[in-house]
C-alpha positions as semicolon CSV with decimal commas, in nm:
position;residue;x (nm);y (nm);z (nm)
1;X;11,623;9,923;12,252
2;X;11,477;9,706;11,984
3;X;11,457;9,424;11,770
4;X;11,585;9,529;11,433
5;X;11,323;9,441;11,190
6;X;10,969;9,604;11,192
7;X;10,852;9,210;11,096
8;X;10,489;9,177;11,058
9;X;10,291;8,993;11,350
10;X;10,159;8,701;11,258
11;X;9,957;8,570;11,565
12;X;9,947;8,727;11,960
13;X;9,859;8,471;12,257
14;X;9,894;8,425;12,614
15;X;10,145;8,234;12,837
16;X;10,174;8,170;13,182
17;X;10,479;8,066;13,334
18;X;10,606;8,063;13,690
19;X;10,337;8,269;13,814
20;X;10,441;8,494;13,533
21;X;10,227;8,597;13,235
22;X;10,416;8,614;12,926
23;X;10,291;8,795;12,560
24;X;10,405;8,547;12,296
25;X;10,402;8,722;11,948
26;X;10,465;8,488;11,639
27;X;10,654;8,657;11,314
28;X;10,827;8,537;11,054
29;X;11,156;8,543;11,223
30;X;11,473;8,348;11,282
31;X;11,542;8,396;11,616
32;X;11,336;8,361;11,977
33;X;11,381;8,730;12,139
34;X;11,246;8,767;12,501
35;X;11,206;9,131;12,652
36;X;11,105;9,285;12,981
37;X;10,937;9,620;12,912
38;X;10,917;9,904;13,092
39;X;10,772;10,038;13,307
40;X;10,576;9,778;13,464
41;X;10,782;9,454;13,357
42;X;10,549;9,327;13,130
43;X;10,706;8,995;12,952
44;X;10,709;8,943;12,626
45;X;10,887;8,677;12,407
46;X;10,885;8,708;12,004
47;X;10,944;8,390;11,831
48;X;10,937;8,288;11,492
49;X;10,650;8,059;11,330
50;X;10,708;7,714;11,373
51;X;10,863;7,751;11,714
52;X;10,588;7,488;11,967
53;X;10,470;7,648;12,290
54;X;10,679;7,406;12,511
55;X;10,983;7,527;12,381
56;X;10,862;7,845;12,460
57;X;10,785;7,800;12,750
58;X;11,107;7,592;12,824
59;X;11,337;7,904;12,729
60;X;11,119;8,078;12,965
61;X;11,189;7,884;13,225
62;X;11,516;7,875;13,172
63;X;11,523;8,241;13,208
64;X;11,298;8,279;13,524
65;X;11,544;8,414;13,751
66;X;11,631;8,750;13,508
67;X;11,316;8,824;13,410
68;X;11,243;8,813;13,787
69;X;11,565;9,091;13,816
70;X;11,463;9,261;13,591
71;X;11,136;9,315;13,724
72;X;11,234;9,406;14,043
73;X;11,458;9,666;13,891
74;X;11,209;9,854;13,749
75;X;10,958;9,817;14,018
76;X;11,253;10,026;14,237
77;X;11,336;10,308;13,983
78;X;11,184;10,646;14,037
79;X;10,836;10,742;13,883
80;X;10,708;11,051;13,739
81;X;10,363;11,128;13,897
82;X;10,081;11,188;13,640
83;X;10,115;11,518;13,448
84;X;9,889;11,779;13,544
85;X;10,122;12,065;13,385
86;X;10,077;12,303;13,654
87;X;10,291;12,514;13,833
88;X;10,557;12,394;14,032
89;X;10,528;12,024;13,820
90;X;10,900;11,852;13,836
91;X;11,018;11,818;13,435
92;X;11,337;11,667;13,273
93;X;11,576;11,808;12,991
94;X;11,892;11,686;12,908
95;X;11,887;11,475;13,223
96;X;11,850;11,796;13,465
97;X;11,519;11,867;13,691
98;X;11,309;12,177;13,599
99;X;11,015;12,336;13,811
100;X;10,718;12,433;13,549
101;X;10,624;12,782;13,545
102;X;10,316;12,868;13,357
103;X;10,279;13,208;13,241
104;X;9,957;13,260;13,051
105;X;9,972;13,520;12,763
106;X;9,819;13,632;12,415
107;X;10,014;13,521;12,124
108;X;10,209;13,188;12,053
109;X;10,293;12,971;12,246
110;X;10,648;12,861;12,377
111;X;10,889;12,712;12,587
112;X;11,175;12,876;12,715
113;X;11,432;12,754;13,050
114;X;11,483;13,048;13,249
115;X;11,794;12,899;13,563
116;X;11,569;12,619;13,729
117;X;11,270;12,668;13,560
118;X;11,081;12,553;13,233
119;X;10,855;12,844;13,143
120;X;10,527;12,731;12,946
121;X;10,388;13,035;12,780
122;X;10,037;12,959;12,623
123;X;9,745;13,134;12,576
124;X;9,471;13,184;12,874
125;X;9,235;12,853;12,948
126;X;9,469;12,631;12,778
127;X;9,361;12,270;12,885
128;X;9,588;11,983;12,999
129;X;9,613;11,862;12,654
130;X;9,692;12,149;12,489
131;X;10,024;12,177;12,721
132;X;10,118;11,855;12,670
133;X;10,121;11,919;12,325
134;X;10,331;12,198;12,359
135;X;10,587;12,102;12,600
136;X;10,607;11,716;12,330
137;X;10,660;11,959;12,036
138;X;10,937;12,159;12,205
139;X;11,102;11,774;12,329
140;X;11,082;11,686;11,944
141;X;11,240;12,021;11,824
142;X;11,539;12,012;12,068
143;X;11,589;11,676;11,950
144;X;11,582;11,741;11,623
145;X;11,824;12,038;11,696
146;X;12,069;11,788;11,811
147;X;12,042;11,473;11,647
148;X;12,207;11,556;11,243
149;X;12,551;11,634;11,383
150;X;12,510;11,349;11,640
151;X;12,408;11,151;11,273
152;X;12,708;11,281;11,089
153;X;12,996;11,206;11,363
154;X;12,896;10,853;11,440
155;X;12,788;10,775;11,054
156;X;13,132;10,872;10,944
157;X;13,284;10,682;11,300
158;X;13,104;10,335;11,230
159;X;13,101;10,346;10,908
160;X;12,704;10,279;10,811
161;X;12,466;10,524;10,666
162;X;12,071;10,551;10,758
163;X;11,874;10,673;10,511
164;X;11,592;10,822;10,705
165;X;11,527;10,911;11,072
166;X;11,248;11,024;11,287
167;X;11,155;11,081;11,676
168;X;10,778;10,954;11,800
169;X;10,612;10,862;12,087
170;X;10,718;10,459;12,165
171;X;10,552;10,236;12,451
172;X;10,844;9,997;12,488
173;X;11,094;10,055;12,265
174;X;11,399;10,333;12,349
175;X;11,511;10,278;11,934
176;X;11,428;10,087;11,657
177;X;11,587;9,981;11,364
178;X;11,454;9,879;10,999
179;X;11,720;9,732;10,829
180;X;11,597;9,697;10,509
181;X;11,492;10,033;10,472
182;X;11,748;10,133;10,700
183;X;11,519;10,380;10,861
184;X;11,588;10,456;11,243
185;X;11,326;10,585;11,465
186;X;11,414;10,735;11,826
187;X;11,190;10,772;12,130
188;X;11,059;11,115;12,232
189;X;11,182;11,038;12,561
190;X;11,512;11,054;12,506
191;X;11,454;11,419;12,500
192;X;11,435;11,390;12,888
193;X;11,780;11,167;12,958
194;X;12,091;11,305;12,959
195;X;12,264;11,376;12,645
196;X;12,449;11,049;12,659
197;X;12,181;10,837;12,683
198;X;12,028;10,951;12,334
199;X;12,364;10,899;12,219
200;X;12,377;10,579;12,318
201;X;12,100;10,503;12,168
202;X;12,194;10,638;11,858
203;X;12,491;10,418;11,805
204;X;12,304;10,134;11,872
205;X;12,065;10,149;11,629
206;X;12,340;10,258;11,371
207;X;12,547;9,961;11,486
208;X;12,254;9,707;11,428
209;X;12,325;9,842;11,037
210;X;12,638;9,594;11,098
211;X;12,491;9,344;11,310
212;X;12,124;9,265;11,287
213;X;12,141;9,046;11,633
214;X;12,230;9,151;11,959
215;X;12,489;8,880;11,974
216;X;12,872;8,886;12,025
217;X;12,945;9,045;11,716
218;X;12,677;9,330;11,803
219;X;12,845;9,381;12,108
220;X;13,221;9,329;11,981
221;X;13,088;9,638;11,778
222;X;12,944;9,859;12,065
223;X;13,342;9,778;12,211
224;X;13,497;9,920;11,979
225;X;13,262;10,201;11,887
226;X;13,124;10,279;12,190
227;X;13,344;10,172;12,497
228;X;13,168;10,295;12,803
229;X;12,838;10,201;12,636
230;X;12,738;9,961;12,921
231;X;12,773;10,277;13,178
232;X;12,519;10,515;12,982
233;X;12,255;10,215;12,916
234;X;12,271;10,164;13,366
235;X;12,231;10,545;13,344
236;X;11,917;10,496;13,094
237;X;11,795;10,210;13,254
238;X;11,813;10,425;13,608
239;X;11,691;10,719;13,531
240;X;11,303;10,825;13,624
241;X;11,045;10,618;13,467
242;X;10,754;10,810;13,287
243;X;10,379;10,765;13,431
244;X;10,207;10,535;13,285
245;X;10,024;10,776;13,041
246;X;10,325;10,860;12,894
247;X;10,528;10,481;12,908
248;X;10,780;10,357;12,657
């Protein structure tokens, strides 16, 4: 999930705090924002300019004990090993487990499910990179597949309008959310969860078009829009975590 504004960072430090180290980005802000990222539990906590390092470091203290949950909860989720894209490699779709099947051919190449399996069809001596780079392009296009009626239904349901979206690659992020531009971008991962999750996801980006906060009112909003939206972000937050090459 994200912070809604793509604010430019100002200045990047270090903090230590109950054993913890903590990021501490400065940006011209209004708000102090403190996140646990995935999939290690790095800590980071965005504040605006003239915010001093001991209050910082006070509101960090003052949230010790979650950040130390949340933590913990990632350090038990699942982990995808390291991609090697070989044959008999575990992959995700739509929230379901696929074995990889590699099938070396002449001609283009593809992705196709066949009952349990994700077929890779490439060309012979293909190298690791190369099938990542397929099997990311067909994530993107079945995204892109799905998202403009997902768009359309929600739009009309909450009322709010984006006037651009995209899909890429994000280390930390599952959404974000430009307001200004009202431009939404959604992680290439989400092409792994189940379909609820991206839908989730969705509506809370569209939703910060309302609310730029995650405050009361943000969430008074997911209520109404969205009522079972606490259930799919557990389901998100549960779900396998990529390897570190590929992290969010």
């Amino acid at each position: 999930m994200s912070n809604t504004n793509e604010t430019a960072v100002t200045a990047r430090s270090l903090m230590t705090v109950g054993g913890i180290d903590v990021e501490v980005v400065r940006k011209e802000i209004k708000n102090l924002h403190l996140s646990v990222l995935p999939p290690e539990g790095k800590v980071r906590v965005a504040i605006p300019l003239h915010v001093t390092d001991e209050r910082v470091r006070a509101a960090i203290v003052s949230k010790l004990a979650w950040i130390k949950q949340q933590r913990e909860e990632f350090a038990k989720q699942p982990r995808q090993s390291e991609r090697e894209m070989t044959n008999g490699e575990t992959h995700y779709f739509l929230g379901r487990r696929y074995r990889l099947e590699v099938i070396e051919q002449i001609g283009k190449p593809f992705i196709v499910i066949k009952g349990t399996k994700l077929q890779l069809r490439i060309s012979n001596g293909s190298d690791l990179d190369k099938r990542l780079q397929v099997l990311n392009e067909w994530y993107r296009e079945q995204l892109k597949e799905r998202l403009p009626g997902l768009l359309d239904s929600w739009q009309q349901k909450i009322g709010v309008e984006a006037q651009c979206w995209g899909i890429k690659k994000m280390k930390t992020k599952w959404g974000s959310c430009n307001i200004e531009a009202r431009r939404i971008w959604l992680n290439l991962e989400l092409a792994k969860k189940p379909p609820e999750c991206l839908e989730y996801i969705l509506v809370h980006e569209l939703v910060h078009l309302l609310e730029r906060q995650h405050n009361t009112r943000f969430r008074d909003c997911m209520n109404l829009y969205m009522p079972n939206w606490r259930l799919h972000r557990d389901t998100l937050n549960t779900s396998p975590l990529a390897h570190e090459e590929w992290e969010y």
